[in-house]
LUMNU-424741 format. One record per residue (C-alpha): residue number from 1; z, y, x; chain; residue in one letter. Coordinates in nm, 3 decimals. Example, Ala and Ser with C-alpha at 12.3 -4.5 7.8 and 13.67 -1.06 7.14 Angstrom:
<tordos>
TORDO   resi         z         y         x   chain   resn
TORDO      1     0.780    -0.450     1.230       A      A
TORDO      2     0.714    -0.106     1.367       A      S
</tordos>
This chain:
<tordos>
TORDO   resi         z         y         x   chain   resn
TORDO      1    14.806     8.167    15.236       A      X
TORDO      2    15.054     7.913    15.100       A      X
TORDO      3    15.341     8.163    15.166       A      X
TORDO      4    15.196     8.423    15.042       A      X
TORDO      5    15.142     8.222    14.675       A      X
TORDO      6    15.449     8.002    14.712       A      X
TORDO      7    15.695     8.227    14.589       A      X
TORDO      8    15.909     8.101    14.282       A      X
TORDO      9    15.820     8.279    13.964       A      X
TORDO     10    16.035     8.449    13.685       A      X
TORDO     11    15.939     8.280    13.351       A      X
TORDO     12    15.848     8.599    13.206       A      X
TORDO     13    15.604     8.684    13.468       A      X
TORDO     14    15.511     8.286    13.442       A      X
TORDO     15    15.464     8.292    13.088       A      X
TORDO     16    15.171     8.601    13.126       A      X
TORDO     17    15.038     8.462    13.396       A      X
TORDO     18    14.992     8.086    13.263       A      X
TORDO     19    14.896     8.177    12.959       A      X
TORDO     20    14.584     8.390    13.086       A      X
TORDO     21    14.495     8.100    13.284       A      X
TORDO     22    14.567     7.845    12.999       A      X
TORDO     23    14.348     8.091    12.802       A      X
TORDO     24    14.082     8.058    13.043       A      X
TORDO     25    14.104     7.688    13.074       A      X
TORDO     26    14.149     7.619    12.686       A      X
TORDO     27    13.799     7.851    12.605       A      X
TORDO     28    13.587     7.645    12.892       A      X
TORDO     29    13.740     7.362    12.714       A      X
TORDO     30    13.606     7.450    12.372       A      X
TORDO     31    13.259     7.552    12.579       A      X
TORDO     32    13.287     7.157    12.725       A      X
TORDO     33    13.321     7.044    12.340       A      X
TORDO     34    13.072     7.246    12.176       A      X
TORDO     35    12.823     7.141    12.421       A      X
TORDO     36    12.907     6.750    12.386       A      X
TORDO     37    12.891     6.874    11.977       A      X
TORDO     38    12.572     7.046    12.010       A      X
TORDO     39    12.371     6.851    12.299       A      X
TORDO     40    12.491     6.556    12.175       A      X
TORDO     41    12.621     6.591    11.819       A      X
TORDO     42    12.842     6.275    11.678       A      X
TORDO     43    12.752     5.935    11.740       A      X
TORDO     44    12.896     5.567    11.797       A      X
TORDO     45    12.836     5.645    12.168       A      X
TORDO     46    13.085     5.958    12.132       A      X
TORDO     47    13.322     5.734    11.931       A      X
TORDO     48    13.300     5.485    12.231       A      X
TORDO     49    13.416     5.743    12.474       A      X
TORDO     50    13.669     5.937    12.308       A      X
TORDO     51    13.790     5.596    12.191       A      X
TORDO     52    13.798     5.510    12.600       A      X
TORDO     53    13.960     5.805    12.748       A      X
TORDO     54    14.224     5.794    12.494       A      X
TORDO     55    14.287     5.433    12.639       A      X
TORDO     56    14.300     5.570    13.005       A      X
TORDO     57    14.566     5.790    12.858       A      X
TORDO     58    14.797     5.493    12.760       A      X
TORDO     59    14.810     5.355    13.142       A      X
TORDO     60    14.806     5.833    13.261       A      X
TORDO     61    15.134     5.823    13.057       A      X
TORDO     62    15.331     5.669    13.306       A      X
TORDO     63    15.204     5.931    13.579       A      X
TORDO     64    15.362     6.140    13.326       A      X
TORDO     65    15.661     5.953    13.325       A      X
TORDO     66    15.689     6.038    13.680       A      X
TORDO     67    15.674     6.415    13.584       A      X
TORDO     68    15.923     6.431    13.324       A      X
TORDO     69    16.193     6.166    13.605       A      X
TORDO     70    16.117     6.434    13.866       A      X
TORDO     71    16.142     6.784    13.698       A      X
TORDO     72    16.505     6.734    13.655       A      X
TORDO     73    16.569     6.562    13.946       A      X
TORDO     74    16.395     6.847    14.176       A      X
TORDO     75    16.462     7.110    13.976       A      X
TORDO     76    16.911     7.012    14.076       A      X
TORDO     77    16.811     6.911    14.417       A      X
TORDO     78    16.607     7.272    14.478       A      X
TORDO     79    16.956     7.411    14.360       A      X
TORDO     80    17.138     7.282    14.639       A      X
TORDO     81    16.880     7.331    14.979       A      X
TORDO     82    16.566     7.288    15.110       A      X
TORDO     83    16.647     6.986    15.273       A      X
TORDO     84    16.799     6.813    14.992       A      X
TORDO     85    16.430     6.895    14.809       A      X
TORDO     86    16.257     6.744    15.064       A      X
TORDO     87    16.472     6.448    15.061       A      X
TORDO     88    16.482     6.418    14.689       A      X
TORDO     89    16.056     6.473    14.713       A      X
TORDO     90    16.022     6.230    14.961       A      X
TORDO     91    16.208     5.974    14.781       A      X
TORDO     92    16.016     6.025    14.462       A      X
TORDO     93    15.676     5.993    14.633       A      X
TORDO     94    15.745     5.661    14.779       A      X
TORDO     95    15.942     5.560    14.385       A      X
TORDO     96    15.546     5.695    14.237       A      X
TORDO     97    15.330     5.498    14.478       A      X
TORDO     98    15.513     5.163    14.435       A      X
TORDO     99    15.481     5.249    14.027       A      X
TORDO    100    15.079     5.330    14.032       A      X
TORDO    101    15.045     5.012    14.260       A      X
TORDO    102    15.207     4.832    13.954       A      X
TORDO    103    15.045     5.035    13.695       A      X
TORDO    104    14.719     5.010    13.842       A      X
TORDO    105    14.723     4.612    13.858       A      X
TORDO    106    14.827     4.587    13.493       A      X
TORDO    107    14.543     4.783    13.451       A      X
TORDO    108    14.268     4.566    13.595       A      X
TORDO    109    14.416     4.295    13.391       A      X
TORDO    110    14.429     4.491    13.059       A      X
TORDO    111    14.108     4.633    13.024       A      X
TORDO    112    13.872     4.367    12.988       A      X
TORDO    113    14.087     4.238    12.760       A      X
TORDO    114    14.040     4.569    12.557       A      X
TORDO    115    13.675     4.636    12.576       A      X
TORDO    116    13.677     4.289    12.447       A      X
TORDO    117    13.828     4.379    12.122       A      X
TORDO    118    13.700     4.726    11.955       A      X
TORDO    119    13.400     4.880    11.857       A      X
TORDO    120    13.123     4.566    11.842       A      X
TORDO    121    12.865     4.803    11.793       A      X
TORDO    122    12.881     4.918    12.166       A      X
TORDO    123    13.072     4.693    12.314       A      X
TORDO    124    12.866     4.708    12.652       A      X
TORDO    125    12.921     5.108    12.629       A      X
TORDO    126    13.283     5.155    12.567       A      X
TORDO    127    13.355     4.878    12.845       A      X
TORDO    128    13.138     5.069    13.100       A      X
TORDO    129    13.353     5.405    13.000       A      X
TORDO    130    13.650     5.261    13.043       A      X
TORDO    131    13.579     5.138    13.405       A      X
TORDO    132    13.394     5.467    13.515       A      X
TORDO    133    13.711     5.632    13.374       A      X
TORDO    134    13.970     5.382    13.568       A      X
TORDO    135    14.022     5.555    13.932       A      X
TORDO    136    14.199     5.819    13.709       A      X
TORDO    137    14.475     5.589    13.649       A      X
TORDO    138    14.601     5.658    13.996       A      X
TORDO    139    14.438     6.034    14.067       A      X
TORDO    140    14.719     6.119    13.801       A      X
TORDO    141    14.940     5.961    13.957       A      X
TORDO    142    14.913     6.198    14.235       A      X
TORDO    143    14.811     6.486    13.980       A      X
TORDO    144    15.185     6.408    13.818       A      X
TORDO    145    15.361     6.411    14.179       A      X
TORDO    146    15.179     6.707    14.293       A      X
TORDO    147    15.234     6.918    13.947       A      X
TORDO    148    15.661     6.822    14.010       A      X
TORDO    149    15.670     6.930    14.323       A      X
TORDO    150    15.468     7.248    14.229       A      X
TORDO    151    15.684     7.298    13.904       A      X
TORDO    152    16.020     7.217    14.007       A      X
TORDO    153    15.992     7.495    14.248       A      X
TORDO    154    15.844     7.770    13.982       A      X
TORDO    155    15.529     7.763    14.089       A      X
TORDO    156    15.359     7.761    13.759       A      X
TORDO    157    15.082     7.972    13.801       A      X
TORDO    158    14.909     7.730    14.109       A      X
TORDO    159    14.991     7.420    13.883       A      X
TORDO    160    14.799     7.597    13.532       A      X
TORDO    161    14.513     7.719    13.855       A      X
TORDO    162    14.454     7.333    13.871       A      X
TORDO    163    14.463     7.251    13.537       A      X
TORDO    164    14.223     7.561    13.509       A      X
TORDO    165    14.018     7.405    13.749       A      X
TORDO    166    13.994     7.051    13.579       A      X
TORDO    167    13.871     7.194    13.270       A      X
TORDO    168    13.634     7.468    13.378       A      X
TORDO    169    13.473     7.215    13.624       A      X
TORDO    170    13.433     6.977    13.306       A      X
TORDO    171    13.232     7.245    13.095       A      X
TORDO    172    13.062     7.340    13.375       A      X
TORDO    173    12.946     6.919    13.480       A      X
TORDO    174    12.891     6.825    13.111       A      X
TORDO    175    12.699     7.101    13.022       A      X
TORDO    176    12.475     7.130    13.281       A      X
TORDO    177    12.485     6.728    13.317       A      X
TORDO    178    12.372     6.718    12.936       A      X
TORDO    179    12.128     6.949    12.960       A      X
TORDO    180    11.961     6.728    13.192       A      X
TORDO    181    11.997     6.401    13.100       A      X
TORDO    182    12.116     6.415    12.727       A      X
TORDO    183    12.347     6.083    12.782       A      X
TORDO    184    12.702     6.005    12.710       A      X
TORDO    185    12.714     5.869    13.059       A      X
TORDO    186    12.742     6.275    13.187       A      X
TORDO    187    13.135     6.256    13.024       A      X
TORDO    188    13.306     5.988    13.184       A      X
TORDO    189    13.169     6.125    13.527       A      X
TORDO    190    13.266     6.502    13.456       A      X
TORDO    191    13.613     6.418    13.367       A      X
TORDO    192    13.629     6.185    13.703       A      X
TORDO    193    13.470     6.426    13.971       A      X
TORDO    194    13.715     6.708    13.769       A      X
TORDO    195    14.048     6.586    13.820       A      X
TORDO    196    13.915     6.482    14.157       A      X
TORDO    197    13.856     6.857    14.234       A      X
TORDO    198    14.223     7.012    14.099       A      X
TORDO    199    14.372     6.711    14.319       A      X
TORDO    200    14.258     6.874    14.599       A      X
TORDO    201    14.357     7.223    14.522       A      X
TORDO    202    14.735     7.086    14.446       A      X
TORDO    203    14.714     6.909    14.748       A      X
TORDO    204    14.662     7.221    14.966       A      X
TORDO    205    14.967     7.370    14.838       A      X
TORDO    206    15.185     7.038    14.834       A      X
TORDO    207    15.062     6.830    15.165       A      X
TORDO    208    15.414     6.907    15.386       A      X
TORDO    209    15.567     6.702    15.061       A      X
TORDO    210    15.336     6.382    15.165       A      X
TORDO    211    15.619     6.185    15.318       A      X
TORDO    212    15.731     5.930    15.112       A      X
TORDO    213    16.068     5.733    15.124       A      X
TORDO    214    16.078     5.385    15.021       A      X
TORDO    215    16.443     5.306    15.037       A      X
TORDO    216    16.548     5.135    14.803       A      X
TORDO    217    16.931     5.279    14.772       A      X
TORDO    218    17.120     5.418    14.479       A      X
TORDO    219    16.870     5.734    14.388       A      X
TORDO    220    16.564     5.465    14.389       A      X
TORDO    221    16.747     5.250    14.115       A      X
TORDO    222    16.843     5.568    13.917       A      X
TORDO    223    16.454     5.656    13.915       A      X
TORDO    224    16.379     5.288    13.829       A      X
TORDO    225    16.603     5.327    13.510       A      X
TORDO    226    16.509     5.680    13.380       A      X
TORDO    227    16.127     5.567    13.439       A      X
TORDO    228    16.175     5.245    13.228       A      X
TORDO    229    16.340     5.459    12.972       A      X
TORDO    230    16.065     5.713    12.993       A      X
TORDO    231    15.799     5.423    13.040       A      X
TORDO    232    15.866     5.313    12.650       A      X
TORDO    233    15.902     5.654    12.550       A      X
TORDO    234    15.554     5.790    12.667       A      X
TORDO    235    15.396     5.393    12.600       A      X
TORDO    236    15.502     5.485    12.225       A      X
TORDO    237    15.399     5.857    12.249       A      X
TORDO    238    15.058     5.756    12.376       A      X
TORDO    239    15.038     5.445    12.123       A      X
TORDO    240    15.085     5.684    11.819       A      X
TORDO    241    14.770     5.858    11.922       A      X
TORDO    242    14.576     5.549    11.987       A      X
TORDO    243    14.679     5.407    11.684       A      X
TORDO    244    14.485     5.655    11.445       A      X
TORDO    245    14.152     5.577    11.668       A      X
TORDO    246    14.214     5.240    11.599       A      X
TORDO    247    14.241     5.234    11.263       A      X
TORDO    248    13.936     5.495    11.296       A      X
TORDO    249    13.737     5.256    11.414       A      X
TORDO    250    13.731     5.094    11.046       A      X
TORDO    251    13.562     5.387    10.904       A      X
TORDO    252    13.203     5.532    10.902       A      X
TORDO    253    13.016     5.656    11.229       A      X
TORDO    254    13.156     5.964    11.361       A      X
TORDO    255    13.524     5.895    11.239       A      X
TORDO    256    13.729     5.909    11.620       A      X
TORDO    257    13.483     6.206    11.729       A      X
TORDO    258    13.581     6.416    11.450       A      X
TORDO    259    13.957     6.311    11.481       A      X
TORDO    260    13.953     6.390    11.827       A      X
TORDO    261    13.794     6.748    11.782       A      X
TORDO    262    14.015     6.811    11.437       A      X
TORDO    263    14.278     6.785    11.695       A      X
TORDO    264    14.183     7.013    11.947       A      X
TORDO    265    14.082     7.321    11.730       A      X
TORDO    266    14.399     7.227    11.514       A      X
TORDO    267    14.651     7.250    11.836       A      X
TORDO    268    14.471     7.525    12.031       A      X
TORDO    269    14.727     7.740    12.023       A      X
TORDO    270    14.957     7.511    12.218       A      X
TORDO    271    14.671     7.511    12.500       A      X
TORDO    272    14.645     7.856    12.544       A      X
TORDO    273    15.022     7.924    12.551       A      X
TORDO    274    15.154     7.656    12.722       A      X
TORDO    275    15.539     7.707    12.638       A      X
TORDO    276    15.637     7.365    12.700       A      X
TORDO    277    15.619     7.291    13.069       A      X
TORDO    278    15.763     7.615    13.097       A      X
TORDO    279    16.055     7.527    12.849       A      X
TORDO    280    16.090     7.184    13.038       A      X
TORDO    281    16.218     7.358    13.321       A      X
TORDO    282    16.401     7.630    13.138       A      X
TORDO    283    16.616     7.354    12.931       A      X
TORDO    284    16.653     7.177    13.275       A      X
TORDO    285    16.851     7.492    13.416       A      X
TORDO    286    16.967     7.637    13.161       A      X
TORDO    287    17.050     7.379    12.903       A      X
TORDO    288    17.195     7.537    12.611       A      X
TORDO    289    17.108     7.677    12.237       A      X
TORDO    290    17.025     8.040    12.315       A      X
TORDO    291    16.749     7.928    12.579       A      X
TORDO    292    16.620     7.689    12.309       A      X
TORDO    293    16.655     7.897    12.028       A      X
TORDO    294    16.414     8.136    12.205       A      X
TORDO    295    16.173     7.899    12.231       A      X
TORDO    296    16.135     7.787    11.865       A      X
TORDO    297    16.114     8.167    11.785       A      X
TORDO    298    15.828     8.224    12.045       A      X
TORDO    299    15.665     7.845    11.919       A      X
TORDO    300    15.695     7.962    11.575       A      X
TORDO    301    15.566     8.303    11.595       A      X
TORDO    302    15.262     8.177    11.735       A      X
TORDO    303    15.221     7.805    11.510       A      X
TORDO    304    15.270     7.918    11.168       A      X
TORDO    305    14.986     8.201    11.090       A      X
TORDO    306    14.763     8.020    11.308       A      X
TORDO    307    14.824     7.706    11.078       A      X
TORDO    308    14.790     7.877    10.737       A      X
TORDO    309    14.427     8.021    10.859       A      X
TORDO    310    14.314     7.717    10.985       A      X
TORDO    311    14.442     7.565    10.654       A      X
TORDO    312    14.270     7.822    10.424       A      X
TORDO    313    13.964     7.847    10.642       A      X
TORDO    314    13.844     7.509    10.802       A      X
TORDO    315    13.472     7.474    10.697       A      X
TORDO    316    13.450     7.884    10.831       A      X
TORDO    317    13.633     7.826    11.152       A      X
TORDO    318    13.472     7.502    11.272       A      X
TORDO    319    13.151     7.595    11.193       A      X
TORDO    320    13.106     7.926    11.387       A      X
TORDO    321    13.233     7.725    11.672       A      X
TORDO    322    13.092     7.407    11.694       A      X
TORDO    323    12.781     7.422    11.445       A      X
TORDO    324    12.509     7.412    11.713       A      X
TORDO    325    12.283     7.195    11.838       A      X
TORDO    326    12.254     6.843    11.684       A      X
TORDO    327    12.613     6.920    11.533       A      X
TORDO    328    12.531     6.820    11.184       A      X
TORDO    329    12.635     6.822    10.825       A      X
TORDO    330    12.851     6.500    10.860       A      X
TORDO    331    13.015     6.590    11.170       A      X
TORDO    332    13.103     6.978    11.013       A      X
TORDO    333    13.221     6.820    10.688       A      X
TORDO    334    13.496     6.530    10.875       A      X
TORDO    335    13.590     6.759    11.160       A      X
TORDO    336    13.680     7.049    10.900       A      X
TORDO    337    13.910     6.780    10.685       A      X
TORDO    338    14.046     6.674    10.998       A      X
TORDO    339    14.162     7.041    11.104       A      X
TORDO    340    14.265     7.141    10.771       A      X
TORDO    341    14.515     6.896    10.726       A      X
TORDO    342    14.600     6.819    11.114       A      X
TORDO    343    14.699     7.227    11.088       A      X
TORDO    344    15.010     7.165    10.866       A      X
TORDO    345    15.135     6.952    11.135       A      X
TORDO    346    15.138     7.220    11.416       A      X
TORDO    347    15.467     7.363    11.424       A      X
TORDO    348    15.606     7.057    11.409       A      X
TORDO    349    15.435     6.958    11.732       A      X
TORDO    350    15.570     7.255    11.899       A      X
TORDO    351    15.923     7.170    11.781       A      X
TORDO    352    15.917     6.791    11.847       A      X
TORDO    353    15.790     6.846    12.221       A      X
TORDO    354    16.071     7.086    12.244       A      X
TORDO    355    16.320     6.892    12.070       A      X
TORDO    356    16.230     6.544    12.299       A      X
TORDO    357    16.292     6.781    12.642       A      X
TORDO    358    16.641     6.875    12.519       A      X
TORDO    359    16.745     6.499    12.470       A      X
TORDO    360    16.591     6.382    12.801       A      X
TORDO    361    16.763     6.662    12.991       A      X
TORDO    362    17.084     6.551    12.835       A      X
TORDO    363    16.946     6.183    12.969       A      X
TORDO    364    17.018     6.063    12.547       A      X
TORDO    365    16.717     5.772    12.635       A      X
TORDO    366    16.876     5.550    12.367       A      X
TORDO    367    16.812     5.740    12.049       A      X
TORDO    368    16.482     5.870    12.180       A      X
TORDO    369    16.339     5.508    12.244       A      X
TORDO    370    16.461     5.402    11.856       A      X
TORDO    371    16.287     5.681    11.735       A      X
TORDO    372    15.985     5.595    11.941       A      X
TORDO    373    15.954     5.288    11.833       A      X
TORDO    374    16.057     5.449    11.454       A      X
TORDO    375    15.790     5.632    11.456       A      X
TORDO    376    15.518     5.370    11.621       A      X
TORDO    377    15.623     5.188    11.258       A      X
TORDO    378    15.580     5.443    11.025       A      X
TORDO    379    15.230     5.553    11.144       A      X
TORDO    380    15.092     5.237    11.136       A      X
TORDO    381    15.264     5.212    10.805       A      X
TORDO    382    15.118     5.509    10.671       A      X
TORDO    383    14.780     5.507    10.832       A      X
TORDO    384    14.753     5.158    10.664       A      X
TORDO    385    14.854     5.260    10.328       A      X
TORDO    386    14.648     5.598    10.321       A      X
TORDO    387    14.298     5.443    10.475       A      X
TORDO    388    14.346     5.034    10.297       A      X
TORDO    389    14.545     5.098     9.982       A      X
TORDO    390    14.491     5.408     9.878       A      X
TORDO    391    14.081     5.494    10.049       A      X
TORDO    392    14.121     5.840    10.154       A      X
TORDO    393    13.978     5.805    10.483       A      X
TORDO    394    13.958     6.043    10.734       A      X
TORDO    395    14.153     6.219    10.545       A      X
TORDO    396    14.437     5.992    10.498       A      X
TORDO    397    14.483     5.943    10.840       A      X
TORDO    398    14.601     6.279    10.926       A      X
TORDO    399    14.761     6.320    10.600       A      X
TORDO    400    14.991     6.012    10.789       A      X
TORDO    401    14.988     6.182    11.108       A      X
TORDO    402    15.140     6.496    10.910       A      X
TORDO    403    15.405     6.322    10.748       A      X
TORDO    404    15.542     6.080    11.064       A      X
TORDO    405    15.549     6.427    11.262       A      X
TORDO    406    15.791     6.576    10.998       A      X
TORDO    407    15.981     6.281    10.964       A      X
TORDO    408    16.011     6.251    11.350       A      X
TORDO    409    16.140     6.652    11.383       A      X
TORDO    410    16.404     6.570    11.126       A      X
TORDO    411    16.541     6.267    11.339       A      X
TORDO    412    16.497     6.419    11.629       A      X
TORDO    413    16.691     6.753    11.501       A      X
TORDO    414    16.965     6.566    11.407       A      X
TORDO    415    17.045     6.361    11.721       A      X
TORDO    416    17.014     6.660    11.889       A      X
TORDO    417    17.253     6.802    11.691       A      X
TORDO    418    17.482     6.502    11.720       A      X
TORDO    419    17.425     6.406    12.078       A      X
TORDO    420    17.287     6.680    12.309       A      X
TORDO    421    17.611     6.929    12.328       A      X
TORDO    422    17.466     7.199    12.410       A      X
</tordos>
């Protein structure tokens, strides 16, 4: 069976079939969201656990570090042989199970620290989240392994299968799980027994790659420095997102809910056609400007109407799919200001995620940590001035969101331009 599905795919034929599956998974993801929105509605309870998986997903950025190391890596080593694959897989198993060991222990010493220090109104709540939600600290570290190896070698449709899996198997838990018991205890558990479930599947297609390599030799401290690099890179990714929840958590009831969904409908698109993994490993063979210049056509093709309808028509849009259920005035009325304005950013998301794998495939870590760390500054900058100074709210903090992602495409354009030589 694994021959017969392990053949390395064309991106044309990858892009059809991915995006049928990323279809698939991206509607039972909006199915999973309008039944938390409906069964549930918006709550402090909601806040607590959007608030708490987006703080699993600063410590699952490093997994991801190990992704974006090893696509490049594999992808050159696949090029040569076989055996230099294995090798090269082998090696970078051993390199991610010495990092989760270290992630992992930061980990138990972070998080009480952190459920310490937001959202005093369930404070017992958010802390139990976050611990329910901790084993997926290192299941994505395997997740991130698995997906390389799958990747790497063009096998994109069994790696979207899994992500398929993850999210139909979380609108199928939560919504039979709320129907039941009408807690937000049913989410945290979902999302664990989930990626549990696409582990496995990746794992049946990946197991001969479960050797690792510990050595510690030239290749080991060339993974150490790229993942360092990569480490501050994805920290400050993942701290620009957390950052807007944070300052969230200052306004009204129902605040990071409605962010969180705002988001989703706003960058649907870029779930259903999932043109950056596949452009990841285009750039990494082919690095030049006519196989990036594709892209953007293909990103903006599909970003820019789909941004000026969600612009013109947010109240419409979000109320014929989430207004069910106990999914009420207050939660149609932020979640439709956060999708309005969360819209005009959407090409630029495309773009920057497109512009950030051309600099790391041309290994340009320097500029791309400054600009990190650039853009870490402004959006606390700008969420502070829009929400403290100038009391716009919800509002205000995607207006800041906008803005930073603008700036950031500009920067990033130009050391592109400068530095990549393509």
């Amino acid at each position: 069976m694994t021959n017969k599905f392990s053949r390395p795919e064309a991106i044309k034929k990858a892009l059809f079939t991915t995006s049928a599956l990323n279809f698939s998974a991206r509607c039972a993801g909006y199915l999973k969201n309008i039944s938390i929105a409906a069964l549930l509605g918006f709550n402090y309870q909601t806040d607590a656990y959007f608030f708490a998986a987006g703080i699993i997903a600063i410590f699952n950025i490093f997994s991801g570090t190990v992704y974006s190391v090893g696509i490049p890596w594999l992808t050159r080593a696949g090029q040569k042989s076989k055996q230099v694959f294995a090798r090269s897989a082998a090696q970078l198993l051993g390199f991610n199970l010495l990092v989760c060991a270290a992630i992992t222990l930061i980990a138990l010493i972070a998080l009480p620290i952190i459920s310490m220090s937001f959202l005093r109104e369930v404070r017992p709540v958010f802390s139990a989240i976050l611990w329910i939600l901790f084993p997926m600290i290192v299941l994505n570290f395997l997740s991130a392994y698995f997906s390389t190896i799958l990747r790497s070698q063009r096998l994109f449709t069994i790696q979207t299968a899994a992500d398929f899996l993850n999210s139909f198997s979380q609108f199928v838990l939560i919504t039979a799980g709320l129907f039941i018991y009408r807690t937000v205890w049913v989410l945290p558990w979902a999302l664990l027994i989930s990626l549990i479930l696409a582990v496995f599947w990746q794992l049946f297609f990946v197991f001969r790659h479960l050797r690792p390599d510990f050595r510690l030799d030239k290749q080991f401290k060339s993974l150490l420095g790229q993942f360092l690099v990569f480490a501050a890179l994805g920290a400050a990714a993942s701290l620009y997102a957390v950052i807007d929840k944070a300052f969230a958590s200052y306004l009204p009831e129902k605040a990071i809910s409605a962010l969180v969904y705002g988001a989703l409908i706003s960058q649907l698109p870029q779930g259903i056609i999932n043109l950056n993994n596949i452009f990841f490993t285009a750039i990494s063979e082919k690095p030049n400007w006519q196989t990036l210049n594709k892209f953007i056509w293909i990103a903006l093709a599909i970003s820019v109407p789909y941004a000026a309808l969600l612009f013109a028509i947010p109240d419409i849009l979000v109320e014929l799919i989430l207004g069910y259920g106990l999914f009420g005035g207050a939660d149609l009325a932020y979640t439709a200001a956060a999708v309005r304005y969360y819209a005009l950013a959407l090409p630029a998301f495309y773009l920057n995620s497109f512009f950030n794998n051309v600099l790391v495939v041309k290994k340009i870590f320097g500029g791309l940590f400054m600009l990190s760390i650039l853009n870490i500054l402004l959006n606390v900058t700008a969420n502070y001035l829009f929400l403290f100074r100038w009391n716009m709210g919800l509002t205000g903090l995607v207006l800041a969101t906008v803005i930073v992602a603008y700036i950031s495409l500009a920067a990033l354009w130009l050391l592109m331009v400068r530095k990549a030589k393509l």
